[in-house]
N, C-alpha and C positions, 0 to 999 in steps of 0.2 A: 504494500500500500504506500511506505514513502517514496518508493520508486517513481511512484506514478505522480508525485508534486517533484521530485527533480524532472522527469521530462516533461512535465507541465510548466515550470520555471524556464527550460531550455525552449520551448515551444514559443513562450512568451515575449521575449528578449528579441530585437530586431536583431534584420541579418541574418537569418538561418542559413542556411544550406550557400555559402559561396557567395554570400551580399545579399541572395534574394530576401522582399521584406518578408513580415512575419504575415500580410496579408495579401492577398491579392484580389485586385477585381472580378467578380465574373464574369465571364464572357456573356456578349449579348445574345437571346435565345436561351439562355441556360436559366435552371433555376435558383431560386435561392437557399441556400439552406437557414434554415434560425437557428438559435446557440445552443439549443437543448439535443439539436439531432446533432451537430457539431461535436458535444462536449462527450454524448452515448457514442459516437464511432470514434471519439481519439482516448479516451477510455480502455472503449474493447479492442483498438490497436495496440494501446503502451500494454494494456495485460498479454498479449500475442507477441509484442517486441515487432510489431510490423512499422520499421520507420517511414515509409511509404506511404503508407495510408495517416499515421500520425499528421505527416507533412501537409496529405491533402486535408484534412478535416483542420486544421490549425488555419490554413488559408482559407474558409468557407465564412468567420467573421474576426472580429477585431479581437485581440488576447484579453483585453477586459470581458469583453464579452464569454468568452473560450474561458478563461478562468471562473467567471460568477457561474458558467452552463457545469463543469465539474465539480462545483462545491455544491452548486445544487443538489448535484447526480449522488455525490457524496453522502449527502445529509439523507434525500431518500433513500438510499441504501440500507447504510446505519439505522432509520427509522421501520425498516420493512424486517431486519435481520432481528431488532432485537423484540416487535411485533411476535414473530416467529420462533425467535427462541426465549420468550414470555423473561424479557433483560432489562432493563433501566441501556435506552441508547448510550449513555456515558460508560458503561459495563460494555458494552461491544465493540465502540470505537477503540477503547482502548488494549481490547482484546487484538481487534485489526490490526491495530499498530507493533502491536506488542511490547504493553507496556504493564508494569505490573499496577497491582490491584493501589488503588489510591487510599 
């Protein structure tokens, strides 16, 4: 799980890959995407290590954006896991993390 906030910091930070920015235009014709389907495929990328697909989801909107769409994603996560395993969400995240018992 901290993995996934280091290549979300690196995701962030202008200049990726050889100068290019950390956003790009869409092409005209194409759609849009919004921050929440953004933030669910570069997510299920960094969990896969698929830098590729990272790249492209990271340039679909702005890194402010891209970071609020996986905290979001974060938080319902945490909220649905510990729903599920009947937890106090601060008992899960920290379990995620792996941190000990507070």
């Amino acid at each position: 799980m901290t993995a996934i906030f280091g290549v979300l910091r690196r995701a962030v930070t202008t200049g990726r890959r050889g100068g290019r920015p950390a956003t790009v235009p869409a092409p005209a014709g194409r759609r849009q995407h919004n921050l929440f389907e953004a933030a669910a495929v570069f997510v299920a990328a960094s969990a896969e290590d698929d830098e590729e697909r990272m790249d492209e989801a990271s340039a679909w909107v702005s890194p402010e954006q891209l970071s609020f769409g996986v905290s979001e994603l974060a938080c319902r996560a945490v909220i649905a896991l510990a729903r599920e395993r009947n937890e106090p969400p601060q008992v899960v995240a920290r379990e995620l993390l792996g941190l000990s018992d507070a």
